[in-house]
HTML snippet that shows the backbone in 3Dmol.js (N, CA, C, O; Angstrom):
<script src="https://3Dmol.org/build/3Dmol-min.js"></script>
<div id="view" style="width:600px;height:400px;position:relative"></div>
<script>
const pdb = `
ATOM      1  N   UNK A   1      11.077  23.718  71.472  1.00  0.00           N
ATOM      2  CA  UNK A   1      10.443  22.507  70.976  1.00  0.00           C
ATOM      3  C   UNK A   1       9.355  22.843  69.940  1.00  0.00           C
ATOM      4  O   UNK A   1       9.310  22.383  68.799  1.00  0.00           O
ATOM      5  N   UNK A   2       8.746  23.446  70.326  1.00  0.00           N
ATOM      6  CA  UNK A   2       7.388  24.347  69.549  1.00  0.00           C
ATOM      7  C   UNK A   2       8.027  24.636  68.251  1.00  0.00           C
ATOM      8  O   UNK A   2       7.476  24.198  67.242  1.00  0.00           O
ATOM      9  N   UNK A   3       9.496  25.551  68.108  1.00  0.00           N
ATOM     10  CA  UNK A   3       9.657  26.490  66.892  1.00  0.00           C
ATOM     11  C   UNK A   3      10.323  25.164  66.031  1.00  0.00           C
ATOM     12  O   UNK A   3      10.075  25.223  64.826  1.00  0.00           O
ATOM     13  N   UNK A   4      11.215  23.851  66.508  1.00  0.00           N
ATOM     14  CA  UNK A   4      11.552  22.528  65.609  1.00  0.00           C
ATOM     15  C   UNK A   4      10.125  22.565  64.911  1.00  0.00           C
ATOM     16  O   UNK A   4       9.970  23.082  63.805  1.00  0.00           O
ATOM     17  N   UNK A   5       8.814  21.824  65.828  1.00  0.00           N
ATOM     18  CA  UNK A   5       7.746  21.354  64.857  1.00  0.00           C
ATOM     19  C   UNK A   5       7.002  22.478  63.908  1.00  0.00           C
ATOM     20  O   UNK A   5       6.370  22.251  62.877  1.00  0.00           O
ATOM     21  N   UNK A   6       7.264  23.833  64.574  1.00  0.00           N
ATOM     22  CA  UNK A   6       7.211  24.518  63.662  1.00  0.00           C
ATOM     23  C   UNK A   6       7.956  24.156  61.915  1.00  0.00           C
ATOM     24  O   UNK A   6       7.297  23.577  61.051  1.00  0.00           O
ATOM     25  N   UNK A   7       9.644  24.718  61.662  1.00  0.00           N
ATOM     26  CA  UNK A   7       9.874  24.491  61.461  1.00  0.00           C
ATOM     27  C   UNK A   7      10.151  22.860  60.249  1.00  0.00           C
ATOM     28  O   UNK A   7      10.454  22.830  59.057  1.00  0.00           O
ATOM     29  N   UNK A   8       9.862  21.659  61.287  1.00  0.00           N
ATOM     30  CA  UNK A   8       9.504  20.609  60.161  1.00  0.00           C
ATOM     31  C   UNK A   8       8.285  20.527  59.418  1.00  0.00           C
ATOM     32  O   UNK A   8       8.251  19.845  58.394  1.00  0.00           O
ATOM     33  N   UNK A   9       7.043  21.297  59.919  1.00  0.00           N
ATOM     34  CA  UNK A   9       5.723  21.352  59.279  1.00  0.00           C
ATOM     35  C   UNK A   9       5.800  21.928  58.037  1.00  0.00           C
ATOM     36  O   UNK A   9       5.225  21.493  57.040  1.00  0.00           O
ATOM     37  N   UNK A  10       6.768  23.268  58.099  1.00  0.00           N
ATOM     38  CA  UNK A  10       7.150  24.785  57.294  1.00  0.00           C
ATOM     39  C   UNK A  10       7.978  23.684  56.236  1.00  0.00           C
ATOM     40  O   UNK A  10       7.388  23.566  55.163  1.00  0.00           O
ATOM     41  N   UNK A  11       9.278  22.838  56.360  1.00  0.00           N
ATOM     42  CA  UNK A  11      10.122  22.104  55.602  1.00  0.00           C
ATOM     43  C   UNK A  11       8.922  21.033  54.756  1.00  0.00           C
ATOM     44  O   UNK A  11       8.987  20.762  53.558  1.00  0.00           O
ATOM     45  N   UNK A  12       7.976  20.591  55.604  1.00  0.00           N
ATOM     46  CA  UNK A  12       7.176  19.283  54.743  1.00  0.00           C
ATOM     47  C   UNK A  12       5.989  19.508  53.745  1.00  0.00           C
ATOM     48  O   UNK A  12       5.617  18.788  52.818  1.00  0.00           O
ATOM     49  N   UNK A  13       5.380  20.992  54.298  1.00  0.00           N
ATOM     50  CA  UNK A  13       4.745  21.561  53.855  1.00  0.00           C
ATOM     51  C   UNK A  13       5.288  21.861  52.333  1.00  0.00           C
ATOM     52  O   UNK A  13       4.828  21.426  51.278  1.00  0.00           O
ATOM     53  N   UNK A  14       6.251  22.616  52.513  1.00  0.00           N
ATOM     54  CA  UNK A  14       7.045  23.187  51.247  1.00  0.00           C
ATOM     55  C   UNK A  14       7.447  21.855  50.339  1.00  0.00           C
ATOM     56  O   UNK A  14       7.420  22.110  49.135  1.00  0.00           O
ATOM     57  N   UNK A  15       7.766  20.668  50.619  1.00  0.00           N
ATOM     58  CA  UNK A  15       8.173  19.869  49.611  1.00  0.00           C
ATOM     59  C   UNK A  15       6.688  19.470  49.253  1.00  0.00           C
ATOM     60  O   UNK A  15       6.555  19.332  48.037  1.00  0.00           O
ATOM     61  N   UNK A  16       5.613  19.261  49.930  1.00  0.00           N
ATOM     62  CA  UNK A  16       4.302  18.666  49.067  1.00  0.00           C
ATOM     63  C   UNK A  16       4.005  20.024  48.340  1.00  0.00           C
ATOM     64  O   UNK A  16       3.141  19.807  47.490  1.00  0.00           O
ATOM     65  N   UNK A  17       4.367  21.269  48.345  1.00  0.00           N
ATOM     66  CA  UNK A  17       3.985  22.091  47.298  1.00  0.00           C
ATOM     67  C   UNK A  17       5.015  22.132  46.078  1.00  0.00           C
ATOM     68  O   UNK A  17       4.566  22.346  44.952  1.00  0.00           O
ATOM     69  N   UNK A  18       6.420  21.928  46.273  1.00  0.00           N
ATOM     70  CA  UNK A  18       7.202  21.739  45.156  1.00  0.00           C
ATOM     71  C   UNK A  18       6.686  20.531  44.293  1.00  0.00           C
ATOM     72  O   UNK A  18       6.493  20.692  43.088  1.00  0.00           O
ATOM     73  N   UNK A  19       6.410  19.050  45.043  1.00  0.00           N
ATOM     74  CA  UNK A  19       6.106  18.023  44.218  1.00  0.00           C
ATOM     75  C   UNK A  19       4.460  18.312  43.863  1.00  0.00           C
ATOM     76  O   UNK A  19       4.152  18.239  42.673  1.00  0.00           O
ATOM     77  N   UNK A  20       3.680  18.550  44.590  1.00  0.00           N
ATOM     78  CA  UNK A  20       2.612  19.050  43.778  1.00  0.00           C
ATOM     79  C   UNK A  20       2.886  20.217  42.189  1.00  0.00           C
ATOM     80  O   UNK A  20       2.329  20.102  41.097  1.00  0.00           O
ATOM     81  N   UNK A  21       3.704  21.046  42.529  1.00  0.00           N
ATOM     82  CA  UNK A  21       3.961  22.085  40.853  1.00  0.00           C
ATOM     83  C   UNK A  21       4.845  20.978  40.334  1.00  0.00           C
ATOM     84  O   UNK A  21       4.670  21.171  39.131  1.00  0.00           O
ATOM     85  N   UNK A  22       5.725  19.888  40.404  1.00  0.00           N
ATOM     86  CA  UNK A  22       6.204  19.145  39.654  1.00  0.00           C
ATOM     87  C   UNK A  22       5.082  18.317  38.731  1.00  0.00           C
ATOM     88  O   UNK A  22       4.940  18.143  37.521  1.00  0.00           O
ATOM     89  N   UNK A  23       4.274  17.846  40.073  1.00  0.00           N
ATOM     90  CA  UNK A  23       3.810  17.035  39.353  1.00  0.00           C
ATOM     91  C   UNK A  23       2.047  17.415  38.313  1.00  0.00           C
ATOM     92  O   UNK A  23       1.306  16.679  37.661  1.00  0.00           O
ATOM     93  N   UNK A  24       2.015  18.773  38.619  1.00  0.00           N
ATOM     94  CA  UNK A  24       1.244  19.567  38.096  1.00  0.00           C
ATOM     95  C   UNK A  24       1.937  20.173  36.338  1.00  0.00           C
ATOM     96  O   UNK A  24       1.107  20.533  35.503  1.00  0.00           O
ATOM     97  N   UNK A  25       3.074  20.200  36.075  1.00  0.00           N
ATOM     98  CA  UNK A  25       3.737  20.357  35.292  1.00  0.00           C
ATOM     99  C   UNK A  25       3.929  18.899  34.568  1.00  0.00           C
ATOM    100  O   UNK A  25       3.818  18.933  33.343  1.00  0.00           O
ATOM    101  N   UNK A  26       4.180  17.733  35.109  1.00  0.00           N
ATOM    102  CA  UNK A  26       3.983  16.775  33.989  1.00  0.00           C
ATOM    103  C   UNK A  26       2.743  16.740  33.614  1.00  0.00           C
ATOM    104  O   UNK A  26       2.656  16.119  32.555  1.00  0.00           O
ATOM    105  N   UNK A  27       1.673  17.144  34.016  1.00  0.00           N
ATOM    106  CA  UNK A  27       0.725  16.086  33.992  1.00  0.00           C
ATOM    107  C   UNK A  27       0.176  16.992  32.897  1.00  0.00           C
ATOM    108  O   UNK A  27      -0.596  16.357  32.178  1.00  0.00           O
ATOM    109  N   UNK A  28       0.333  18.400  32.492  1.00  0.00           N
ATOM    110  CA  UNK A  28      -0.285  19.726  31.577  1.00  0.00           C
ATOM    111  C   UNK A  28       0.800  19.229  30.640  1.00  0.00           C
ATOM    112  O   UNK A  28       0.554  19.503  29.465  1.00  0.00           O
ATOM    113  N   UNK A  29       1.833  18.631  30.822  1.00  0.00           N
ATOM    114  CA  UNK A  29       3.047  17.837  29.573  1.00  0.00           C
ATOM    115  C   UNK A  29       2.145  17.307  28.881  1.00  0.00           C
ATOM    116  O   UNK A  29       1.706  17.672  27.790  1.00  0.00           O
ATOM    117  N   UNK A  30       1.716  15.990  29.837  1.00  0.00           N
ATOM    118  CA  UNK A  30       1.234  14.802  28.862  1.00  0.00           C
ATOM    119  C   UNK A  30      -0.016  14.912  28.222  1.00  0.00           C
ATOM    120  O   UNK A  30      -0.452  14.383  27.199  1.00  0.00           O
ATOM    121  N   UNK A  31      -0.768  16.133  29.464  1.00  0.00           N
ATOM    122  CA  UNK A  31      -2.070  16.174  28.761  1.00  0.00           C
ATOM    123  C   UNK A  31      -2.248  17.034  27.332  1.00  0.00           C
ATOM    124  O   UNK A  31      -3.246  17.039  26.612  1.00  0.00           O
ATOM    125  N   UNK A  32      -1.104  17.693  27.149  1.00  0.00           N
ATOM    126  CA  UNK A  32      -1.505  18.436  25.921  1.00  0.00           C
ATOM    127  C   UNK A  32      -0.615  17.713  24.653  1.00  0.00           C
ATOM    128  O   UNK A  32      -0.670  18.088  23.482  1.00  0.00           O
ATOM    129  N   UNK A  33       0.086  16.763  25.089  1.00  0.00           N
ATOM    130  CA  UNK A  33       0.640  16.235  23.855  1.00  0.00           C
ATOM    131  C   UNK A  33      -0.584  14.984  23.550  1.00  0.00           C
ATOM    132  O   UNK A  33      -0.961  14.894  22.381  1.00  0.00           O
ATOM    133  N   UNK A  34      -1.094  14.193  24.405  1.00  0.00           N
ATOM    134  CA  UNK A  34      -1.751  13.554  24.330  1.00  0.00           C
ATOM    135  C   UNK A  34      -3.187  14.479  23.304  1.00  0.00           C
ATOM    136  O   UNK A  34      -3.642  13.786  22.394  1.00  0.00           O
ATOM    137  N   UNK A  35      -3.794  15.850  23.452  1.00  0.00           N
ATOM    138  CA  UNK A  35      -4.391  16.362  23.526  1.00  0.00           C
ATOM    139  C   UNK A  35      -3.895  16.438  21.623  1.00  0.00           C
ATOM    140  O   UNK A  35      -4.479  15.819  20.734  1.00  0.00           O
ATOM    141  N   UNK A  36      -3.162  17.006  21.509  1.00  0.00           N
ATOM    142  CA  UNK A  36      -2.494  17.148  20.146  1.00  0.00           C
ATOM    143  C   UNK A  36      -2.434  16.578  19.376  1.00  0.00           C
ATOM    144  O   UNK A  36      -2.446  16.851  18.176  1.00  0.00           O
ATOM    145  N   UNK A  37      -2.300  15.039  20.246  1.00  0.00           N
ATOM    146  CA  UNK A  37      -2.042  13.984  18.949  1.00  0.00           C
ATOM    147  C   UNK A  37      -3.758  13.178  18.966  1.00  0.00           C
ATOM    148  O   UNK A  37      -3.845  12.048  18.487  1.00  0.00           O
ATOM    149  N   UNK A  38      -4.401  13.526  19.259  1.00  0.00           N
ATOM    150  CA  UNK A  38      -5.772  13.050  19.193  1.00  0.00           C
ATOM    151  C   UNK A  38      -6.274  14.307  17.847  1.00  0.00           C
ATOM    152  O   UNK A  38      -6.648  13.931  16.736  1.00  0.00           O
ATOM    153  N   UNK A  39      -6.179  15.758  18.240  1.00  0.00           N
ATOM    154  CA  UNK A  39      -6.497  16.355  17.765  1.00  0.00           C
ATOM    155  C   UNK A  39      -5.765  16.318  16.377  1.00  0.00           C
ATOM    156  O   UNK A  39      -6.494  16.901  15.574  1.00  0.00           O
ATOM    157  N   UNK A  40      -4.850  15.960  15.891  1.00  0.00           N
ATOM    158  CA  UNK A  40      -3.756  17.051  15.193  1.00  0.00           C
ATOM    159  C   UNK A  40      -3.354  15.347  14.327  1.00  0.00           C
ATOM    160  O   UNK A  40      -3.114  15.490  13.128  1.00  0.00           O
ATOM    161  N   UNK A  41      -3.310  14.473  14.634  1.00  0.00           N
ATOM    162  CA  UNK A  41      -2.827  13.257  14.473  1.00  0.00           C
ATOM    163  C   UNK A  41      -3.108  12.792  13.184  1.00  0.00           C
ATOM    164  O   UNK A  41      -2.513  13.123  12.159  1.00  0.00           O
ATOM    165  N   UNK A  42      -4.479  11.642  13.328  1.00  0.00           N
ATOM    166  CA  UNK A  42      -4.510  10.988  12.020  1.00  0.00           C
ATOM    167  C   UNK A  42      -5.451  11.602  11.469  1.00  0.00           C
ATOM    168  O   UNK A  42      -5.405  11.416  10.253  1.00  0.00           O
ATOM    169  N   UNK A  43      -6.563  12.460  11.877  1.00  0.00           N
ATOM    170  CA  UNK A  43      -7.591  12.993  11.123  1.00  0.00           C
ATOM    171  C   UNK A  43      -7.027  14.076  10.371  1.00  0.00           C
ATOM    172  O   UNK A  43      -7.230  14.158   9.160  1.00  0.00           O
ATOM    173  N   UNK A  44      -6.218  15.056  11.103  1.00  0.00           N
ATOM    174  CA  UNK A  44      -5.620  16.357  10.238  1.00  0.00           C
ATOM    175  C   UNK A  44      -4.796  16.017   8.985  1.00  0.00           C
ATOM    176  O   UNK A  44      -4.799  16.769   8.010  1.00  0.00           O
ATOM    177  N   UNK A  45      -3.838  14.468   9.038  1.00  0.00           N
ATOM    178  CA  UNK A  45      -3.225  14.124   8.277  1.00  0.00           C
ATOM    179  C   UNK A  45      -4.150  13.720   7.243  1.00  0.00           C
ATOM    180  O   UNK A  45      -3.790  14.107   6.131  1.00  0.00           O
ATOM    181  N   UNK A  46      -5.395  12.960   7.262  1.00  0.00           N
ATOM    182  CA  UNK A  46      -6.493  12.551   6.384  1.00  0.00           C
ATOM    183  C   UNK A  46      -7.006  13.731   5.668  1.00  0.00           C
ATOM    184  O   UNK A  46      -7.239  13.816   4.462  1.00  0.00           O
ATOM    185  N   UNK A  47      -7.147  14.621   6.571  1.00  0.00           N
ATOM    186  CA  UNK A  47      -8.417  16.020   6.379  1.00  0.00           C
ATOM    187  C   UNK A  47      -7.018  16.447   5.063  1.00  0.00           C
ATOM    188  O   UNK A  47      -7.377  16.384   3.887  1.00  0.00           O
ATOM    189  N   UNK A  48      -5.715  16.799   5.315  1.00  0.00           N
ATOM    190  CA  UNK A  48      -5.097  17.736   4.468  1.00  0.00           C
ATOM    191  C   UNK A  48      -4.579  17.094   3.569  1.00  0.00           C
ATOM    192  O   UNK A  48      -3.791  17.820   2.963  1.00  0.00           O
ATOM    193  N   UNK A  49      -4.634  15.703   3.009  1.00  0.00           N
ATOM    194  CA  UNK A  49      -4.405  14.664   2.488  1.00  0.00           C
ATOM    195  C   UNK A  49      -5.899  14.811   1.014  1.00  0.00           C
ATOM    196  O   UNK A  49      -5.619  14.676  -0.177  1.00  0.00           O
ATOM    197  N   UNK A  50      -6.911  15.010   1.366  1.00  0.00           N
ATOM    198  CA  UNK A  50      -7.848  15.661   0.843  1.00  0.00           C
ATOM    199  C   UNK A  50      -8.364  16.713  -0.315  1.00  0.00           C
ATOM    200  O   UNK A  50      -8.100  17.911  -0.221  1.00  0.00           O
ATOM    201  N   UNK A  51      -9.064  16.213  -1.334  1.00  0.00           N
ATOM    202  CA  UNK A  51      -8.897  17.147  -2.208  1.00  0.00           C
ATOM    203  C   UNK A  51      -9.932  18.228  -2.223  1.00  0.00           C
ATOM    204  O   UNK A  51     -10.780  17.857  -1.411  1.00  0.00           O
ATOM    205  N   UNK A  52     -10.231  19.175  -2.645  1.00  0.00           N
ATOM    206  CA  UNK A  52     -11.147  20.467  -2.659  1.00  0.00           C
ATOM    207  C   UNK A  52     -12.182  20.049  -2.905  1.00  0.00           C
ATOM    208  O   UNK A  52     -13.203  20.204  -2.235  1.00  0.00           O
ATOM    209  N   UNK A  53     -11.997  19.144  -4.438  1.00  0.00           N
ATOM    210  CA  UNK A  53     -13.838  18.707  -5.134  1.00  0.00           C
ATOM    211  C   UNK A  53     -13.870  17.289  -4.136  1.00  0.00           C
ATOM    212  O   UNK A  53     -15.012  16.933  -3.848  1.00  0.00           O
ATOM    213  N   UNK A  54     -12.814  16.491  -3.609  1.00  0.00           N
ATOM    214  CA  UNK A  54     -13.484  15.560  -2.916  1.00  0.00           C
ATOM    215  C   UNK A  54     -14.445  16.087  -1.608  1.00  0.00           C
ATOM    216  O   UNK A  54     -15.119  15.300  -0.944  1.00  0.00           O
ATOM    217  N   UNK A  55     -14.412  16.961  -1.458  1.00  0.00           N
ATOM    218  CA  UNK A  55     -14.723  17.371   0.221  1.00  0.00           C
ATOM    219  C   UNK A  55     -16.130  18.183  -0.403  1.00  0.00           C
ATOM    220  O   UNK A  55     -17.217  18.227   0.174  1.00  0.00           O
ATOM    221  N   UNK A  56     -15.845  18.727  -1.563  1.00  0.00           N
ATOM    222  CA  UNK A  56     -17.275  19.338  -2.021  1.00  0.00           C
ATOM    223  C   UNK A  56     -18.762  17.743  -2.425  1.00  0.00           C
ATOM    224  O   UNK A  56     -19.959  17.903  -2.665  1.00  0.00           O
ATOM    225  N   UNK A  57     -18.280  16.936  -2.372  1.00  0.00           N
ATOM    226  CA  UNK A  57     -19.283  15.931  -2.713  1.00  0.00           C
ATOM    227  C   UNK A  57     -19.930  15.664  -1.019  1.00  0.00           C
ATOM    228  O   UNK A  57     -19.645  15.935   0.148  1.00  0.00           O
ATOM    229  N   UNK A  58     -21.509  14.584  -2.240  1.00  0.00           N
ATOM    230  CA  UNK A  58     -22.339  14.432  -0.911  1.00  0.00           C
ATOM    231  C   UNK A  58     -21.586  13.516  -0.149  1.00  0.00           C
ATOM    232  O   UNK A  58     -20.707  12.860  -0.708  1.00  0.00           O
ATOM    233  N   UNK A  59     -21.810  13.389   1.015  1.00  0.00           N
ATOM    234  CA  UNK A  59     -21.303  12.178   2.190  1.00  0.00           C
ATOM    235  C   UNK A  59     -21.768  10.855   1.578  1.00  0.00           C
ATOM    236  O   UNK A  59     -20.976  10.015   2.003  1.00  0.00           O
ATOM    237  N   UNK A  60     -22.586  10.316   0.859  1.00  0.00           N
ATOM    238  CA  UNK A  60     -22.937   8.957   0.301  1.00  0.00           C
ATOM    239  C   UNK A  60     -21.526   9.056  -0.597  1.00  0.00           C
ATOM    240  O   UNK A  60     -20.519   8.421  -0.283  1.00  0.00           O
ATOM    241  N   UNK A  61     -21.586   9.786  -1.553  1.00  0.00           N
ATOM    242  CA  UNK A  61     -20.357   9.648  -2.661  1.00  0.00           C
ATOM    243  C   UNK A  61     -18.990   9.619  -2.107  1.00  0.00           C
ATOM    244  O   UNK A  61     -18.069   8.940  -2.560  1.00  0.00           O
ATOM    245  N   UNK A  62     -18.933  10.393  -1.112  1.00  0.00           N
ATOM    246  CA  UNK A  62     -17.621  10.280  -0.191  1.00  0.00           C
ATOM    247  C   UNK A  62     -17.272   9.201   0.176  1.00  0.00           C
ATOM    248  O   UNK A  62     -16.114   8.798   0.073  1.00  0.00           O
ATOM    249  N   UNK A  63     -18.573   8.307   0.852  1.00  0.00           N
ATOM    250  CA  UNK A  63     -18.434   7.245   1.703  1.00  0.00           C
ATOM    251  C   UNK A  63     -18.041   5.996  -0.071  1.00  0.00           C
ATOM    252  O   UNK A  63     -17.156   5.369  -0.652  1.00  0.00           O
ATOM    253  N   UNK A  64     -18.827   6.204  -0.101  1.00  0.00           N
ATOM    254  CA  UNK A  64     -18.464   5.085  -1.607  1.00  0.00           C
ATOM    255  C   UNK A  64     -17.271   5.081  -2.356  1.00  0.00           C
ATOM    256  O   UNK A  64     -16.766   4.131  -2.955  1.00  0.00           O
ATOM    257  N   UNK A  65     -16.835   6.353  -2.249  1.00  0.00           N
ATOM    258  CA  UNK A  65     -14.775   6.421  -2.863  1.00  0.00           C
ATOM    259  C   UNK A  65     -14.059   6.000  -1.828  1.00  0.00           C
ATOM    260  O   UNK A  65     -12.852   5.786  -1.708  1.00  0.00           O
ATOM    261  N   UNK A  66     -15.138   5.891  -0.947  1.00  0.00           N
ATOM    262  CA  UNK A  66     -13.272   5.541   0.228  1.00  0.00           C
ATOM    263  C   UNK A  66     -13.281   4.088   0.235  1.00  0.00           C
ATOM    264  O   UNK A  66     -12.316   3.366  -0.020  1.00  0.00           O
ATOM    265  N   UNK A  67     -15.014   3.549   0.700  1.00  0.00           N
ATOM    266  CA  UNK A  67     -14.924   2.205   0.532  1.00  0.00           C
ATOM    267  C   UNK A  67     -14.152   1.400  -0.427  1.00  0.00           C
ATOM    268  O   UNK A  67     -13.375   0.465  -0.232  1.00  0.00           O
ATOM    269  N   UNK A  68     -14.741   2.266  -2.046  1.00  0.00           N
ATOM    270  CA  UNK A  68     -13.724   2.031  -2.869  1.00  0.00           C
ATOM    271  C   UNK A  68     -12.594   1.841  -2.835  1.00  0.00           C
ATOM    272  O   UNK A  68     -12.352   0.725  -3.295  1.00  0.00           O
ATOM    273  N   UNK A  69     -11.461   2.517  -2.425  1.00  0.00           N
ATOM    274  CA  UNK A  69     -10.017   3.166  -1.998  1.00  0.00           C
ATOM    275  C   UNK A  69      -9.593   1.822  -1.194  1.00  0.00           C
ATOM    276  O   UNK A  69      -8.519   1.367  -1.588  1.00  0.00           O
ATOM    277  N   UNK A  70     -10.257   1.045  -0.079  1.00  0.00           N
ATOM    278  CA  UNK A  70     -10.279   0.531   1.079  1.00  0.00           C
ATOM    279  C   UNK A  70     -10.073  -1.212   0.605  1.00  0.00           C
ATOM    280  O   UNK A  70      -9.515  -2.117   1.226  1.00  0.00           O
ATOM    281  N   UNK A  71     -11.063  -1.236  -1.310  1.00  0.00           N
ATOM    282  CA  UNK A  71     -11.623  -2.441  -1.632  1.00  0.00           C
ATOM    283  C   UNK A  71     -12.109  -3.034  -0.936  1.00  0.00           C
ATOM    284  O   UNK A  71     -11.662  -4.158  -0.709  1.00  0.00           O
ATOM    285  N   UNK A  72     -13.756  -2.354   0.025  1.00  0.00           N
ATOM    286  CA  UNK A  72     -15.006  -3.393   0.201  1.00  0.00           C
ATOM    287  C   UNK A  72     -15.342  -2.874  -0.990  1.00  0.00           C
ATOM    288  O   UNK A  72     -15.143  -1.850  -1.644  1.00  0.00           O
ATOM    289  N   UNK A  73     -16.410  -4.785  -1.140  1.00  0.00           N
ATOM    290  CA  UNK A  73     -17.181  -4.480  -2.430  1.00  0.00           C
ATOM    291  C   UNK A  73     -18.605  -3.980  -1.713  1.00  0.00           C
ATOM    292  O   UNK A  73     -18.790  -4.133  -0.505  1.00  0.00           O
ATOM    293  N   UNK A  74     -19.567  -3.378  -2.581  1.00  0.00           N
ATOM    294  CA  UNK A  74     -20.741  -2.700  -1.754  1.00  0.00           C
ATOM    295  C   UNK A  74     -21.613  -3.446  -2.988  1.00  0.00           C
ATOM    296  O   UNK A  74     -21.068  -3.628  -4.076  1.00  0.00           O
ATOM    297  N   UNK A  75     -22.655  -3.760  -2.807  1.00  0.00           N
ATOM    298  CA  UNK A  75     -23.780  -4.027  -3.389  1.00  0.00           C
ATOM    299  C   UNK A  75     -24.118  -3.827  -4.561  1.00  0.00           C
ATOM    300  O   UNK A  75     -25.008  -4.478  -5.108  1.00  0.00           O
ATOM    301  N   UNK A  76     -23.481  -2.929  -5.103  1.00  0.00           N
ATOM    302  CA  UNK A  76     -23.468  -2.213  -6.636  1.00  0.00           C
ATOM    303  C   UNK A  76     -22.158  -3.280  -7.412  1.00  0.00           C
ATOM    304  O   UNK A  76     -22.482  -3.838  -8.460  1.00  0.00           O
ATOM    305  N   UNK A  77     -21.023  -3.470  -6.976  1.00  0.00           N
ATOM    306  CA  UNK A  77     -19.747  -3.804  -7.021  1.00  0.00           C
ATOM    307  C   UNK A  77     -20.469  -5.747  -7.746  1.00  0.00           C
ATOM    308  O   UNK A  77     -19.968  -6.237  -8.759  1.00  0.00           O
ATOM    309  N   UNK A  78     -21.628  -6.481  -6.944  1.00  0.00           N
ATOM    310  CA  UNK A  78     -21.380  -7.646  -7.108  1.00  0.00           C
ATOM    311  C   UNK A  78     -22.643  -8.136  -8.439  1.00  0.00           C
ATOM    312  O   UNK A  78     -22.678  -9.292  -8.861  1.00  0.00           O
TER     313      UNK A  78
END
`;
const viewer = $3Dmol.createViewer("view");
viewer.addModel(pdb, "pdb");
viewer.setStyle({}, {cartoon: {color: "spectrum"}});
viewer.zoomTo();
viewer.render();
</script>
């Protein structure tokens, strides 16, 4: 009687460790695609989209070509 509950503990045991590495394996899936496309997504596409002398200007002048680019008018514009 003893070596059955043995036995089914040893069988139940073992499936919460298979579905635990299953579900330890999706979850390093989603987290690194998720992870990728945050990282890697629309900013990298912007960043390499980018020109050399644009990226060499100050951040005011930056900000004012894009607004530009975007058509808000800014204060100068009216």
């Amino acid at each position: 009687m003893v070596r059955i509950f043995f036995l089914l503990a040893t069988a139940i045991t073992l499936l919460f460790l298979l579905a635990m590495v299953v579900l330890f394996i999706c979850n390093w899936i989603i987290y690194y695609r998720i992870e990728e496309m945050e990282t890697h997504g629309l900013v990298k596409n912007d960043l390499t989209q980018a020109k050399d002398d644009l990226l060499k200007l100050p951040p005011k002048e930056h900000i004012k070509r894009r607004l530009k680019e975007l058509g808000v008018k800014s204060a100068d514009d009216q």
